[in-house]
TORKOL-4160 file (C-alpha; in steps of 0.2 Angstrom, whole numbers, padded with zeros to 4 digits, m for minus):
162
<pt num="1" X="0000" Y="0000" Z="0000"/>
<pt num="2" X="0014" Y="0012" Z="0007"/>
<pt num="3" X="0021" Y="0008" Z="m0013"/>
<pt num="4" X="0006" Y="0011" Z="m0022"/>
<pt num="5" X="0005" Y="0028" Z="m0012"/>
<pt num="6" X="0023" Y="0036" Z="m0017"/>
<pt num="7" X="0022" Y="0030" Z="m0034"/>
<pt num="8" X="0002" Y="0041" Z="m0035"/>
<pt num="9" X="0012" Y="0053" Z="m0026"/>
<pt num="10" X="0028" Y="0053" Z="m0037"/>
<pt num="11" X="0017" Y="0053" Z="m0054"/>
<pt num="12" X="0006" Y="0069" Z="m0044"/>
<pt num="13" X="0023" Y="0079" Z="m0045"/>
<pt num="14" X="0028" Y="0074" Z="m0061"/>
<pt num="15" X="0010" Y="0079" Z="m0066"/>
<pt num="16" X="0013" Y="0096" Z="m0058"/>
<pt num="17" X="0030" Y="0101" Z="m0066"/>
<pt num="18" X="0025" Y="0097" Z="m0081"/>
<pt num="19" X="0010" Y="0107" Z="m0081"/>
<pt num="20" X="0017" Y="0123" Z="m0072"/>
<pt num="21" X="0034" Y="0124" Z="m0080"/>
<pt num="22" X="0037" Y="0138" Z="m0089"/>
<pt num="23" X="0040" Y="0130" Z="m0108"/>
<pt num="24" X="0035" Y="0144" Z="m0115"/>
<pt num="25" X="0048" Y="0159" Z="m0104"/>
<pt num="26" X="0054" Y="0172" Z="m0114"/>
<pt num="27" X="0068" Y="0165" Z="m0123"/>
<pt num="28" X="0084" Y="0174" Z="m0120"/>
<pt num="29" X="0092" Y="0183" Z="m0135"/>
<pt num="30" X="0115" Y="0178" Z="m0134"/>
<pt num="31" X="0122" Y="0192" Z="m0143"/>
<pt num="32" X="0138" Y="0181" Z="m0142"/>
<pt num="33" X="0156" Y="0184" Z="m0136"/>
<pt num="34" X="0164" Y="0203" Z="m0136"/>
<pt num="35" X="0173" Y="0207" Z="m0153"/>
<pt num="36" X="0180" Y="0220" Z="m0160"/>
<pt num="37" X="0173" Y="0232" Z="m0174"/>
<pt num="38" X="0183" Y="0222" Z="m0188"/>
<pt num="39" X="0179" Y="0204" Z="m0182"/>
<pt num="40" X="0160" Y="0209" Z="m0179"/>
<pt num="41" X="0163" Y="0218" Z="m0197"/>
<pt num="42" X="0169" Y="0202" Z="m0206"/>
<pt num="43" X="0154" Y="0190" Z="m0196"/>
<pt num="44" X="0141" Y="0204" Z="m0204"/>
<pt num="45" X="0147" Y="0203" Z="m0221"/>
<pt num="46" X="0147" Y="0184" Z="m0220"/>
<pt num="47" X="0129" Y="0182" Z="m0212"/>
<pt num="48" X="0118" Y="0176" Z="m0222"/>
<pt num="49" X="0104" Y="0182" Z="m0209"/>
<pt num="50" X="0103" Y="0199" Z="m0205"/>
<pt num="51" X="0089" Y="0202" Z="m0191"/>
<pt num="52" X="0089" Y="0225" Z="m0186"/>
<pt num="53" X="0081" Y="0223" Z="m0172"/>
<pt num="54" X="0073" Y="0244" Z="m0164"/>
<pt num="55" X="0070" Y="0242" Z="m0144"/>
<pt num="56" X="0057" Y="0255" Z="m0137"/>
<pt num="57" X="0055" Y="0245" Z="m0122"/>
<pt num="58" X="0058" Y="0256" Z="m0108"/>
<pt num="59" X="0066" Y="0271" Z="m0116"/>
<pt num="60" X="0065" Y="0287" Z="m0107"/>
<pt num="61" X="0059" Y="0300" Z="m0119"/>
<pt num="62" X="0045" Y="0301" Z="m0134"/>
<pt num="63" X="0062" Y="0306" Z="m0143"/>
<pt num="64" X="0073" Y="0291" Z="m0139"/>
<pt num="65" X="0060" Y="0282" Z="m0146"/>
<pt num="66" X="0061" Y="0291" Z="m0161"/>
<pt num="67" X="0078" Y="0291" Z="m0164"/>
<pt num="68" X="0077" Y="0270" Z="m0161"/>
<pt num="69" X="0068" Y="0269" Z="m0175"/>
<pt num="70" X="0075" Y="0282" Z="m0187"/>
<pt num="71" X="0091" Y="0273" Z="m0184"/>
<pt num="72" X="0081" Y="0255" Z="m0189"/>
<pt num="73" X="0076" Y="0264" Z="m0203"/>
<pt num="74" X="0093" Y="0270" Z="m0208"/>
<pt num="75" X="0099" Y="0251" Z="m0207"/>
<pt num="76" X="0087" Y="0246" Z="m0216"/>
<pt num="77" X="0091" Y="0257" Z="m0231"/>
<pt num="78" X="0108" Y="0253" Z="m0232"/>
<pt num="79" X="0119" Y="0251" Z="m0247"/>
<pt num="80" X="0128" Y="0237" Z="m0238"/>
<pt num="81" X="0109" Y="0228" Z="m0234"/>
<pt num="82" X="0104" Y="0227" Z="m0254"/>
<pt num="83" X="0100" Y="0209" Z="m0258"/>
<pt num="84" X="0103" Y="0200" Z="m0242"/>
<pt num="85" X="0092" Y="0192" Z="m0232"/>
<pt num="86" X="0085" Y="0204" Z="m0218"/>
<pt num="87" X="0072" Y="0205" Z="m0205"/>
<pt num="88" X="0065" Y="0219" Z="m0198"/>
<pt num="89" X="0061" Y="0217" Z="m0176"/>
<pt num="90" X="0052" Y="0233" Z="m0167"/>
<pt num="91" X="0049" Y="0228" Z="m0151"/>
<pt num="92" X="0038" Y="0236" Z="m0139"/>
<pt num="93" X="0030" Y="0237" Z="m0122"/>
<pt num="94" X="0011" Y="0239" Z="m0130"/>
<pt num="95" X="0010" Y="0228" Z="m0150"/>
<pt num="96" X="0025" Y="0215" Z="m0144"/>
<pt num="97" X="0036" Y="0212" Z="m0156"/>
<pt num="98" X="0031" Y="0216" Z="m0175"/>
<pt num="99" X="0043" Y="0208" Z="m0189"/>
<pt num="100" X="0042" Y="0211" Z="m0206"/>
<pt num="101" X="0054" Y="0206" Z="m0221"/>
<pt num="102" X="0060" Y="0209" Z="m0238"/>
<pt num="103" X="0047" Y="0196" Z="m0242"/>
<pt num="104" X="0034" Y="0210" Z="m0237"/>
<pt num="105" X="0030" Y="0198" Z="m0224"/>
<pt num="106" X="0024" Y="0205" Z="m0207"/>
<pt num="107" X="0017" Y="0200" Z="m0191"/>
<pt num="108" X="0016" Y="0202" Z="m0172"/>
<pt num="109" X="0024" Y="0188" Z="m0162"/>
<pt num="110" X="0027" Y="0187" Z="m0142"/>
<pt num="111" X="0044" Y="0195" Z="m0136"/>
<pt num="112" X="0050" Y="0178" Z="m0132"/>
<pt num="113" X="0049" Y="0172" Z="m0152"/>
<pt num="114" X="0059" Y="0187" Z="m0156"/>
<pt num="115" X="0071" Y="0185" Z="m0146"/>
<pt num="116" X="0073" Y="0167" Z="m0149"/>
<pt num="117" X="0074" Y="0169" Z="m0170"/>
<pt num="118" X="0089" Y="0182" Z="m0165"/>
<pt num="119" X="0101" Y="0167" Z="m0160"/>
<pt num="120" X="0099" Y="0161" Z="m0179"/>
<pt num="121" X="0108" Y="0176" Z="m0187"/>
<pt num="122" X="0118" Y="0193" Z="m0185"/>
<pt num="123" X="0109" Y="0208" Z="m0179"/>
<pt num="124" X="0111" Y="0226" Z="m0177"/>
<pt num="125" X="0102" Y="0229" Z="m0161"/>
<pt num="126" X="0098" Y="0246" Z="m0158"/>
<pt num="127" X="0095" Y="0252" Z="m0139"/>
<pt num="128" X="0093" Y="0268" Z="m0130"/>
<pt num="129" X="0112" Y="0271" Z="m0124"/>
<pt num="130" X="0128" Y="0279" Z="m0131"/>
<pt num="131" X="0141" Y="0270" Z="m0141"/>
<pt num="132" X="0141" Y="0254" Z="m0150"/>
<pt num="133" X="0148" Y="0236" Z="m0142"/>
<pt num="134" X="0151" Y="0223" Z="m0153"/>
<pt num="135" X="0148" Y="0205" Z="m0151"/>
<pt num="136" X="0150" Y="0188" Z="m0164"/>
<pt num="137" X="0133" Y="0190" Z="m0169"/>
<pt num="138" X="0128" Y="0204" Z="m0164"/>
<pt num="139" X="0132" Y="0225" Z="m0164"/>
<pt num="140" X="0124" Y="0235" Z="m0149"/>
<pt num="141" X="0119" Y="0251" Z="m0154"/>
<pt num="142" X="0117" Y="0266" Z="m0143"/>
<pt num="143" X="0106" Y="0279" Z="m0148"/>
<pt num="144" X="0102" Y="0294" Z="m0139"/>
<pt num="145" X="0090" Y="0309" Z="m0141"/>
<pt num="146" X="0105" Y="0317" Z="m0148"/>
<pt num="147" X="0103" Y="0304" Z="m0165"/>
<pt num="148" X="0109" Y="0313" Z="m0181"/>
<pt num="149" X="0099" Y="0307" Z="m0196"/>
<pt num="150" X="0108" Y="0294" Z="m0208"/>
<pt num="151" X="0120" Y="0290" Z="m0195"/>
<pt num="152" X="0115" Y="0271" Z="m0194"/>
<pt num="153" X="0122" Y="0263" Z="m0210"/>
<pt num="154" X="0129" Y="0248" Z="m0218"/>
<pt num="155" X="0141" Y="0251" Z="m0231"/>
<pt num="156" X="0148" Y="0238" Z="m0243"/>
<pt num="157" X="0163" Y="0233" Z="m0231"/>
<pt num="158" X="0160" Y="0246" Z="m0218"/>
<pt num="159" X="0148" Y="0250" Z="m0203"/>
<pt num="160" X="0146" Y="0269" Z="m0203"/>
<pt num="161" X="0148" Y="0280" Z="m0191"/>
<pt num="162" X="0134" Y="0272" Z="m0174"/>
């Protein structure tokens, strides 16, 4: 009887965890190790998916937010970007995450998807914050309500001026 009782109670817990664990947390986005500008360089002209990824989450000001997005746009219409494969990531406190592509395809996706598709590719990251880091598969970018337009580029072998 006592048997019967811990193997009810063992498959009770089993049942539990399985049910309350969290398979679905928000996935977390690896921008990789620290590189420099030329390594991070070399890894973006070699990607052959490119994610530019504009957070508004949690930026202080109506015009950080603007500049986070100018700056997206600026990537996006880069010389360097013609023809390669690229996704575009806003993400936000209120719609989530909403992706579009050079497909034309769009969406709106939980935080956690986003984050979790960034580990399959290179991104430019573009944050509230000053300065760039860079990382094996992904650049850092700081912008600042100081942004000046056209600053956020990708040239044929170059990463301008961010």
């Amino acid at each position: 009887m006592k048997i019967a009782l811990v193997g009810l109670l063992i498959v009770i817990v089993i049942g539990v965890f399985y049910f309350t664990y969290p398979w679905n947390a928000v996935s977390e986005f690896d921008p990789g190790n620290e590189v420099n500008y030329d390594t991070f360089r070399e890894v973006l002209n070699d990607a052959d998916k490119i994610y530019i990824v504009m957070d508004v989450r949690n930026v202080s000001s109506r015009q950080v937010k603007t500049n986070i997005l100018q700056c997206g746009v600026d990537f996006a219409g880069s010389y360097g970007l013609v023809n390669r494969d690229v996704t575009y990531m806003s993400l936000d406190p209120v719609e989530n995450c909403i992706i579009g592509n050079v497909n034309g395809e769009t969406g709106i996706y939980e935080i956690n998807e986003c984050l979790g598709m960034l580990n399959s590719g290179i991104s430019l990251y573009v944050i509230e914050g000053d300065g760039t880091e860079y990382y094996s598969r992904a650049a850092m970018v700081g912008v600042n309500e100081n942004y000046a337009l056209g600053t956020c580029g990708v040239g044929e072998a170059t990463l301008s001026n961010y």
